[in-house]
Each structure stands twice: as C-alpha cells, then as structure tokens.
Backbone as a printed PyTorch tensor [residue, N CA C, xyz], in Angstrom:
tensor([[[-38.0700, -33.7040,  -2.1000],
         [-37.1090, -32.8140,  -1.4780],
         [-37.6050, -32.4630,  -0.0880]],

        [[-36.5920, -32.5070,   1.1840],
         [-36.9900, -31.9770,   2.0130],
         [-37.7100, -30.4060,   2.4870]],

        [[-38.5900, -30.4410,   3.2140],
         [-39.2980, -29.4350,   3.2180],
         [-38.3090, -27.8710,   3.8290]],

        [[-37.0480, -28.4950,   4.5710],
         [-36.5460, -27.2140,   5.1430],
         [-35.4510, -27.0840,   4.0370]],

        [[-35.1410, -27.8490,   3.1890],
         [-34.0250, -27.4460,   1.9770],
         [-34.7950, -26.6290,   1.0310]],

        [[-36.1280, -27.1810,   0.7440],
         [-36.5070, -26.1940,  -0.1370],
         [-36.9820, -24.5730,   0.4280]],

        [[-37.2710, -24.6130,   1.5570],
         [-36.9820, -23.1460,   2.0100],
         [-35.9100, -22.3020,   1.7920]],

        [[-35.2430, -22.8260,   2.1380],
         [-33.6220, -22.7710,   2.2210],
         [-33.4120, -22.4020,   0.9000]],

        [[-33.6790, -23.5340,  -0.3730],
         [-33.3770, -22.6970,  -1.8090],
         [-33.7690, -21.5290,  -2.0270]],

        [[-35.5070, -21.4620,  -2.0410],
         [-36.0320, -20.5870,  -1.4120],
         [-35.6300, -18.7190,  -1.3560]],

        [[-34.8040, -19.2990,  -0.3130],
         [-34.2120, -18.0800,   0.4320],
         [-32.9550, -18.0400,  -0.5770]],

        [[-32.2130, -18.4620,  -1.1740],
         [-30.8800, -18.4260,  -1.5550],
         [-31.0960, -17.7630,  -2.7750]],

        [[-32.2890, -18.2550,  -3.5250],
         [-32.1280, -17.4660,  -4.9840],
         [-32.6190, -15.8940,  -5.3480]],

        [[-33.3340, -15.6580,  -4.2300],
         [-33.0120, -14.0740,  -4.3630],
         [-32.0120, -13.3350,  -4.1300]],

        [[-31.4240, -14.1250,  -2.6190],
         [-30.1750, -13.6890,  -2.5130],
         [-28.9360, -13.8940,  -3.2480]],

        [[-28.9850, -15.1500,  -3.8750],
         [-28.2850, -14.7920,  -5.4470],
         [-28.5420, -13.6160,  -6.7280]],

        [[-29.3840, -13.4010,  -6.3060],
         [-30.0190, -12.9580,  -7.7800],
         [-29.5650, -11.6700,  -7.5500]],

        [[-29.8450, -10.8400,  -6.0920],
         [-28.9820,  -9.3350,  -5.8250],
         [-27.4470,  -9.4690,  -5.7700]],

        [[-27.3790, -10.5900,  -5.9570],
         [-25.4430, -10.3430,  -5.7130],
         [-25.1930, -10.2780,  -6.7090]],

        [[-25.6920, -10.9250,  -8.0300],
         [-25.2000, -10.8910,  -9.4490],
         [-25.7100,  -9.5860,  -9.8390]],

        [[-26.8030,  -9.4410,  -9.3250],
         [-27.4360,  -7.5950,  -9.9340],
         [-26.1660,  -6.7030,  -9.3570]],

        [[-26.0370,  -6.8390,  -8.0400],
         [-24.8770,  -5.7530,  -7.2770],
         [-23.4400,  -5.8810,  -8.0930]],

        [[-22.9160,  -7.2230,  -8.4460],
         [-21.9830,  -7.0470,  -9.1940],
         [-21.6800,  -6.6140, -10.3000]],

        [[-22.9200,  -6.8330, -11.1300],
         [-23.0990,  -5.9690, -12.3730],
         [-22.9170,  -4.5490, -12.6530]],

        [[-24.0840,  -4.3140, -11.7580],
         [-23.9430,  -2.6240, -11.4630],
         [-22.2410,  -2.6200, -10.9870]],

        [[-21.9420,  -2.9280,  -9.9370],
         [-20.6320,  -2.5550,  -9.3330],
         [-19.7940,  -2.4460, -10.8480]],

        [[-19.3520,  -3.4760, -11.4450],
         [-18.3570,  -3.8310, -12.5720],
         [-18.4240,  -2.7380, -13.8660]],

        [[-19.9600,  -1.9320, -13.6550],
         [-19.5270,  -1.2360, -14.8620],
         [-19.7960,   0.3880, -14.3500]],

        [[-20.0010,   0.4980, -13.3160],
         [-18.5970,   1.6350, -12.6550],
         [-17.7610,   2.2140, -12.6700]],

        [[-16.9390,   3.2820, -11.8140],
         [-15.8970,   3.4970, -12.1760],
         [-14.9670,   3.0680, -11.3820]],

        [[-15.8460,   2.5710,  -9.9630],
         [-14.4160,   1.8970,  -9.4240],
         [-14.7260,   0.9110,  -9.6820]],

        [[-15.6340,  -0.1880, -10.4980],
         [-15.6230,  -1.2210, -10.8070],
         [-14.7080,  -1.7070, -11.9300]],

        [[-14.1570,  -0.8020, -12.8230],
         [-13.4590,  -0.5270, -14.2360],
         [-12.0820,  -0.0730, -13.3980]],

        [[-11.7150,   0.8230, -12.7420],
         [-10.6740,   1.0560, -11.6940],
         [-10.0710,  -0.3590, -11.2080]],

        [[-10.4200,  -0.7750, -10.8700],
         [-10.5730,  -2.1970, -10.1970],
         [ -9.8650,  -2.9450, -10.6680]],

        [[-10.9040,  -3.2810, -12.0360],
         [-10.5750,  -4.1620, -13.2150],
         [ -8.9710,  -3.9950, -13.1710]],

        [[ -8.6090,  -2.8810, -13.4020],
         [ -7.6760,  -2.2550, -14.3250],
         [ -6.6390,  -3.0540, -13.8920]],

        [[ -6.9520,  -2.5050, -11.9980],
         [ -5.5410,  -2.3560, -11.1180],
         [ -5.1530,  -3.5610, -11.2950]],

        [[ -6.3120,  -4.6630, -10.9790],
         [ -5.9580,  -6.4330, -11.6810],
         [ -4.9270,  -6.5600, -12.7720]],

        [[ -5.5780,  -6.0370, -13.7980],
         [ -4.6100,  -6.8440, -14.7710],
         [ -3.7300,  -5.8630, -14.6790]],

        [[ -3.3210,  -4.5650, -13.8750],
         [ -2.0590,  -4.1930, -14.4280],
         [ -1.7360,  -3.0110, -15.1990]],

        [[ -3.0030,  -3.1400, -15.5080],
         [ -3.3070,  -1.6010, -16.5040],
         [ -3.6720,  -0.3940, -15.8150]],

        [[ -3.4880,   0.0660, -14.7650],
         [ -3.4500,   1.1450, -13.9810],
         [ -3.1110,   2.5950, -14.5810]],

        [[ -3.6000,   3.2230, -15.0090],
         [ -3.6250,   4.2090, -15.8970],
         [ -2.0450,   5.5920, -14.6470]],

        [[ -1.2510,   5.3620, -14.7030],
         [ -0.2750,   6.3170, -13.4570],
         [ -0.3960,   7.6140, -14.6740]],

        [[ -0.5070,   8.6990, -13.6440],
         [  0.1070,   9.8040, -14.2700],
         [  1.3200,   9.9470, -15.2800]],

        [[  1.6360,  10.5360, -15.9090],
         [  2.8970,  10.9040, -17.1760],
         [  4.1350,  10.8320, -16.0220]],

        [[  4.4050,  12.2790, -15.0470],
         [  5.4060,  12.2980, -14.7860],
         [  5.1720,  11.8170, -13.0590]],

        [[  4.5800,  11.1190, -12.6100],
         [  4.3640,  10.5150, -11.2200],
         [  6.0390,   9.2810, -11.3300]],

        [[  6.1960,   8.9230, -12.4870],
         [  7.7770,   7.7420, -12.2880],
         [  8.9900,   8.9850, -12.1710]],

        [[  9.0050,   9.9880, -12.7730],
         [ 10.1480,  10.7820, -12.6700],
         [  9.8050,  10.7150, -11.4480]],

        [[  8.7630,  11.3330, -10.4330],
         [  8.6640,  12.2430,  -9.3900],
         [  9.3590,  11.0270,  -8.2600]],

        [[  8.7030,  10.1280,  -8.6440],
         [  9.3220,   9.1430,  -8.1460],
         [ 10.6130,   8.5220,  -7.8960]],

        [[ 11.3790,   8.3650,  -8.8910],
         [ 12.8630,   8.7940,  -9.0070],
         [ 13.3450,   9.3040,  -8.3410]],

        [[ 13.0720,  10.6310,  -8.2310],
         [ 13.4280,  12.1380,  -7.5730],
         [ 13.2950,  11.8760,  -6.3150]],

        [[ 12.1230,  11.7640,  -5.9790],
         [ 11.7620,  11.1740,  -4.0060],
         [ 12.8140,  10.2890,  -4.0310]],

        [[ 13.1190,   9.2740,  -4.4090],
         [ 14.1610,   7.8060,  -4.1710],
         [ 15.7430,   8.8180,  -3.8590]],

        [[ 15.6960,   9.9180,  -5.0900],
         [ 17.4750,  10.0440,  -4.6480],
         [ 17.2800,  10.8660,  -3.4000]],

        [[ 15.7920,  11.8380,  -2.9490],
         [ 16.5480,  12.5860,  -1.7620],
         [ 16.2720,  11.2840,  -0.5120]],

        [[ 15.8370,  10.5260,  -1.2520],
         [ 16.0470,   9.4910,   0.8130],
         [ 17.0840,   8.8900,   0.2580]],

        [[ 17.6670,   8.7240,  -0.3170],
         [ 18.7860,   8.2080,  -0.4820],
         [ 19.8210,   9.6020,   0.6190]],

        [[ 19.6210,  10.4520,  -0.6700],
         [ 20.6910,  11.6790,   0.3020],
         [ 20.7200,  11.9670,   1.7360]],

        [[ 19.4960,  11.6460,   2.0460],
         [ 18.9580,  11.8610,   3.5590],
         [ 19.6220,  10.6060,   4.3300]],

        [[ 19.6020,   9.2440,   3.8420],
         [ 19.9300,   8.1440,   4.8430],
         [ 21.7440,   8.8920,   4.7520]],

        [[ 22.3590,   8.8820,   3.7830],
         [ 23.9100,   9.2390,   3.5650],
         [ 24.0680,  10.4880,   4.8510]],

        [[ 23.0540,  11.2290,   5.0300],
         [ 23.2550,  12.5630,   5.4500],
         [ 23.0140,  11.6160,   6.7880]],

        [[ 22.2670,  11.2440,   7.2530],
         [ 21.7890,  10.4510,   8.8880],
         [ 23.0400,   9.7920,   9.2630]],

        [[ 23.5870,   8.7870,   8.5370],
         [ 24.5520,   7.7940,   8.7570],
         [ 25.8560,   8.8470,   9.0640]],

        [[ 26.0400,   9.8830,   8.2780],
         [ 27.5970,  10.8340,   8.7930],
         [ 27.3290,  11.1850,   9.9050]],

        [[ 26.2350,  11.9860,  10.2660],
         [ 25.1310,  12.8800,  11.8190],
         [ 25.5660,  11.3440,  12.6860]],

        [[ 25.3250,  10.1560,  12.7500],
         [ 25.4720,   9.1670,  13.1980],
         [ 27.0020,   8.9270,  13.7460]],

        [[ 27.9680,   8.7260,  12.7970],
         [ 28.8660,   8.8500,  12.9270],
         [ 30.1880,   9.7850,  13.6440]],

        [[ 29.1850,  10.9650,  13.3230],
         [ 29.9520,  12.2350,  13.9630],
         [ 29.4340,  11.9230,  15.7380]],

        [[ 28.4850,  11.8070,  16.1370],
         [ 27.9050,  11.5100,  17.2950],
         [ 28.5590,  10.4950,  18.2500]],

        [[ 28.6170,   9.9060,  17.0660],
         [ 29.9380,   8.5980,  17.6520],
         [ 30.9850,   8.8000,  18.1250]],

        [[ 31.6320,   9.6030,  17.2700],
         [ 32.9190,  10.0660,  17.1430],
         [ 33.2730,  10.9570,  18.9130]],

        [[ 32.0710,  12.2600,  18.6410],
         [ 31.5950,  12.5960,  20.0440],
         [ 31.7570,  12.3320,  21.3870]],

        [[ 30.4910,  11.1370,  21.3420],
         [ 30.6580,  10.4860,  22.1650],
         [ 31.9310,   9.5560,  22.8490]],

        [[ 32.7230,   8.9280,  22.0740],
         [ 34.0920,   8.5670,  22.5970],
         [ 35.3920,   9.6120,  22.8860]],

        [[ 34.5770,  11.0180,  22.3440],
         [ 36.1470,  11.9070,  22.6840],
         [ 35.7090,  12.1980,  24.2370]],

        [[ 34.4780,  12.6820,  24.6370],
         [ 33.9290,  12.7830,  26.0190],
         [ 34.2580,  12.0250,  26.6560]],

        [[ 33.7170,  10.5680,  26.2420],
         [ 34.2630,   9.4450,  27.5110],
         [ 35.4200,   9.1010,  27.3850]],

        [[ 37.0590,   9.5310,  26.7250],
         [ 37.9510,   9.7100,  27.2300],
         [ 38.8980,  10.6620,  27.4330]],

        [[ 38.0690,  12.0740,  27.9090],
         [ 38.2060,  13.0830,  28.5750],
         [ 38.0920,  12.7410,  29.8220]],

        [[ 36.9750,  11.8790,  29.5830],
         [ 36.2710,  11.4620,  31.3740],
         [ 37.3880,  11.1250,  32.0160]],

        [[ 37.8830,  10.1010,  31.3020],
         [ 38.9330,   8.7430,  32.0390],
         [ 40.2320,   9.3530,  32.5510]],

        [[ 40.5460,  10.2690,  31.3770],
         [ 41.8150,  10.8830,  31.5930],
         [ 42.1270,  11.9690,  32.8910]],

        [[ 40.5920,  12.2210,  33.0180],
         [ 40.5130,  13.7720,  33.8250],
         [ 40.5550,  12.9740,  35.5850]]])
C-alpha cells in the first residue's frame, strides 16, 4: 500500500469513529428522537393546535373577502372622481 494512502486511512478512521460516536449520542436524544419522529411522520401536534388551525384558515379567509370589497369600493371611488373630473 502506498505510503500517503495509508496515512490518509490513518487519518479517516478516527474521524469515522467520532461521527458514528456523535451520531449515536445525537439519535438517542431528544432532538435526535424529535427528528426521528418528524421523518416518519409521527410528529406528536398538540390536541387542539388542528381546530386552532381551522379557526386561523376561516379568519384569513374573512379577511381576504373583507380586502377584496375595501378593494372594490376604492375602485368604485376612484372612477366616480375621475368622472367628476371630466365632467367639471
């Protein structure tokens, strides 16, 4: 074997050896188990965080309905002015 590859291994298998130690430790954790979870899916959500959720969805809902009339009325506005303008 060449003399600078085997340095090179050398050097690699400790530095393997802390990454598998670091992952270990990491994995049995709590954000390592957190983690896990969020992966497969199993994300532990609060009980009522989907109602609350719901609830947030209908007021932006109410809010875009409420923007789009404010929108409209502005509109509306705006063309009675500019043919006040024309007329005057």
């Amino acid at each position: 074997m060449d003399p600078q590859a085997a340095s090179l291994l050398a050097l690699f298998i400790p530095i393997l050896g802390m990454m598998i130690g670091g992952f270990v430790v990491f994995s049995r954790s709590h954000i390592g188990r957190a983690l896990a979870d969020r992966i497969a899916g199993r994300s532990a959500a609060p009980p009522g965080l989907e109602a609350e959720v719901r609830e947030l969805r209908g007021e932006v809902e109410a809010l875009r309905a409420e923007l789009t009339e404010t929108q409209e009325r502005l509109d509306f506005t705006e063309r009675l002015l500019s043919a006040g303008r024309k007329e005057g």
